[in-house]
C-alpha positions in Angstrom: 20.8 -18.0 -10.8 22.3 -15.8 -7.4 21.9 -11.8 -7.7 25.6 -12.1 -8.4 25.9 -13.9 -11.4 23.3 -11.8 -13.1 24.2 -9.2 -15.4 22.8 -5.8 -14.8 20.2 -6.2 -17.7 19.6 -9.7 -16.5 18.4 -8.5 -13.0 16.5 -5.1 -14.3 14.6 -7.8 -16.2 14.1 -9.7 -13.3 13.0 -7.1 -10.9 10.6 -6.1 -13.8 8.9 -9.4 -14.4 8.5 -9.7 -10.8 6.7 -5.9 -10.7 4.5 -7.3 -13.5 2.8 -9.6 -11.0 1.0 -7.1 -9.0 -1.5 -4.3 -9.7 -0.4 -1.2 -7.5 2.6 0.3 -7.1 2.2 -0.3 -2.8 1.5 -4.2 -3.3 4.7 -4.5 -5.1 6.4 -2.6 -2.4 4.6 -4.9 0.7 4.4 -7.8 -1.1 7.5 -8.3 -2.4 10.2 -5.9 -0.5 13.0 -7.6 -1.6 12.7 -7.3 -4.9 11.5 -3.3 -4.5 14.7 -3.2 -2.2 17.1 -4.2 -4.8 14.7 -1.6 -7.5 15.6 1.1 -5.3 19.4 0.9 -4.5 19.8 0.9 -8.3 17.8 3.8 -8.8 15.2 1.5 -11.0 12.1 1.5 -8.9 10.8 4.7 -10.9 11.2 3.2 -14.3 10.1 -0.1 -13.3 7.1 0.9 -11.7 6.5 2.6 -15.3 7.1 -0.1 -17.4 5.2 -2.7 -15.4 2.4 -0.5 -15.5 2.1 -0.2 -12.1 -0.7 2.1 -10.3 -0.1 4.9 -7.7 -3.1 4.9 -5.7 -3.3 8.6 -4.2 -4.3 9.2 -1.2 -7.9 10.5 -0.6 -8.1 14.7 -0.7 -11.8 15.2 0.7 -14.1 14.4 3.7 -16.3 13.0 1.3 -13.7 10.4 -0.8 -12.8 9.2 3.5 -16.3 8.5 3.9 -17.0 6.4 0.9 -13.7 4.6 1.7 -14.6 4.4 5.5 -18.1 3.1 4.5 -16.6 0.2 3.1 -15.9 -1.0 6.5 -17.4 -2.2 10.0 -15.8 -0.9 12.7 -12.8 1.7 12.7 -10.6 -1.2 13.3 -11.1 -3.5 10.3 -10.8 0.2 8.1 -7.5 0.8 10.1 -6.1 -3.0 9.2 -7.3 -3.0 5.7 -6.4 0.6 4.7 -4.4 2.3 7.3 -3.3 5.5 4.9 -7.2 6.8 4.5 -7.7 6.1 8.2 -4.6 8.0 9.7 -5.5 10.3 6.9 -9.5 11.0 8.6 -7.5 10.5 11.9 -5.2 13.4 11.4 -8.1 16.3 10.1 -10.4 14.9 12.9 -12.7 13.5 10.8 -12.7 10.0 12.5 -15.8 10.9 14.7 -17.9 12.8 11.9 -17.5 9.7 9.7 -19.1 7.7 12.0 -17.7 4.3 12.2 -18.1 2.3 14.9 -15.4 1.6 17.6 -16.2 -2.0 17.7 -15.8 -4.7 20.4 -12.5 -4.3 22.5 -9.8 -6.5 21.6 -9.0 -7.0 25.4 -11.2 -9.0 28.0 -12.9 -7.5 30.5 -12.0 -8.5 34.1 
């Protein structure tokens, strides 16, 4: 059945089911835009997100909660791809040095 031909009830029920399949609130957001797309115009995304039982991971407050995230990780770059918002979080008190992640090998090579 199209988005048009769906009642209103029909699609909130939709968009909910589809909310059900993921854990966080952000993986339902990435994951599946679309669906969080339609959520939103209609004003539904805050109730949804309820009723699926969606989490809200917060972001990190301390140097210390960075630095067990960050120690998760190799280099700065594999914490950057797999969990950009505690990296640009470090990045923006200056903690990035202090934590002490490696760089890592340069993406580029070296004429």
């Amino acid at each position: 059945m199209t988005e048009q031909h769906l009642t209103r009830e029909q699609l909130y029920f939709e968009l909910l089911e589809n909310a059900k399949g993921f854990k966080t609130y952000s993986a339902w957001r990435r994951k599946a835009y679309n669906e969080y797309r339609k959520a939103m115009r209609r004003g539904w995304h805050k109730q949804i997100v309820k009723e699926a039982g969606l989490q809200i991971l917060a972001t990190p407050r301390t140097y210390e909660e960075c630095k067990a995230i960050a120690s998760q990780y190799k280099t700065r770059g594999e914490w950057y791809r797999k969990d950009h918002t505690t990296y640009y979080y470090a990045r923006q008190r200056g903690w990035i040095e202090l934590i002490g992640i490696p760089k890592g090998k340069a993406g580029r090579p070296q004429h």
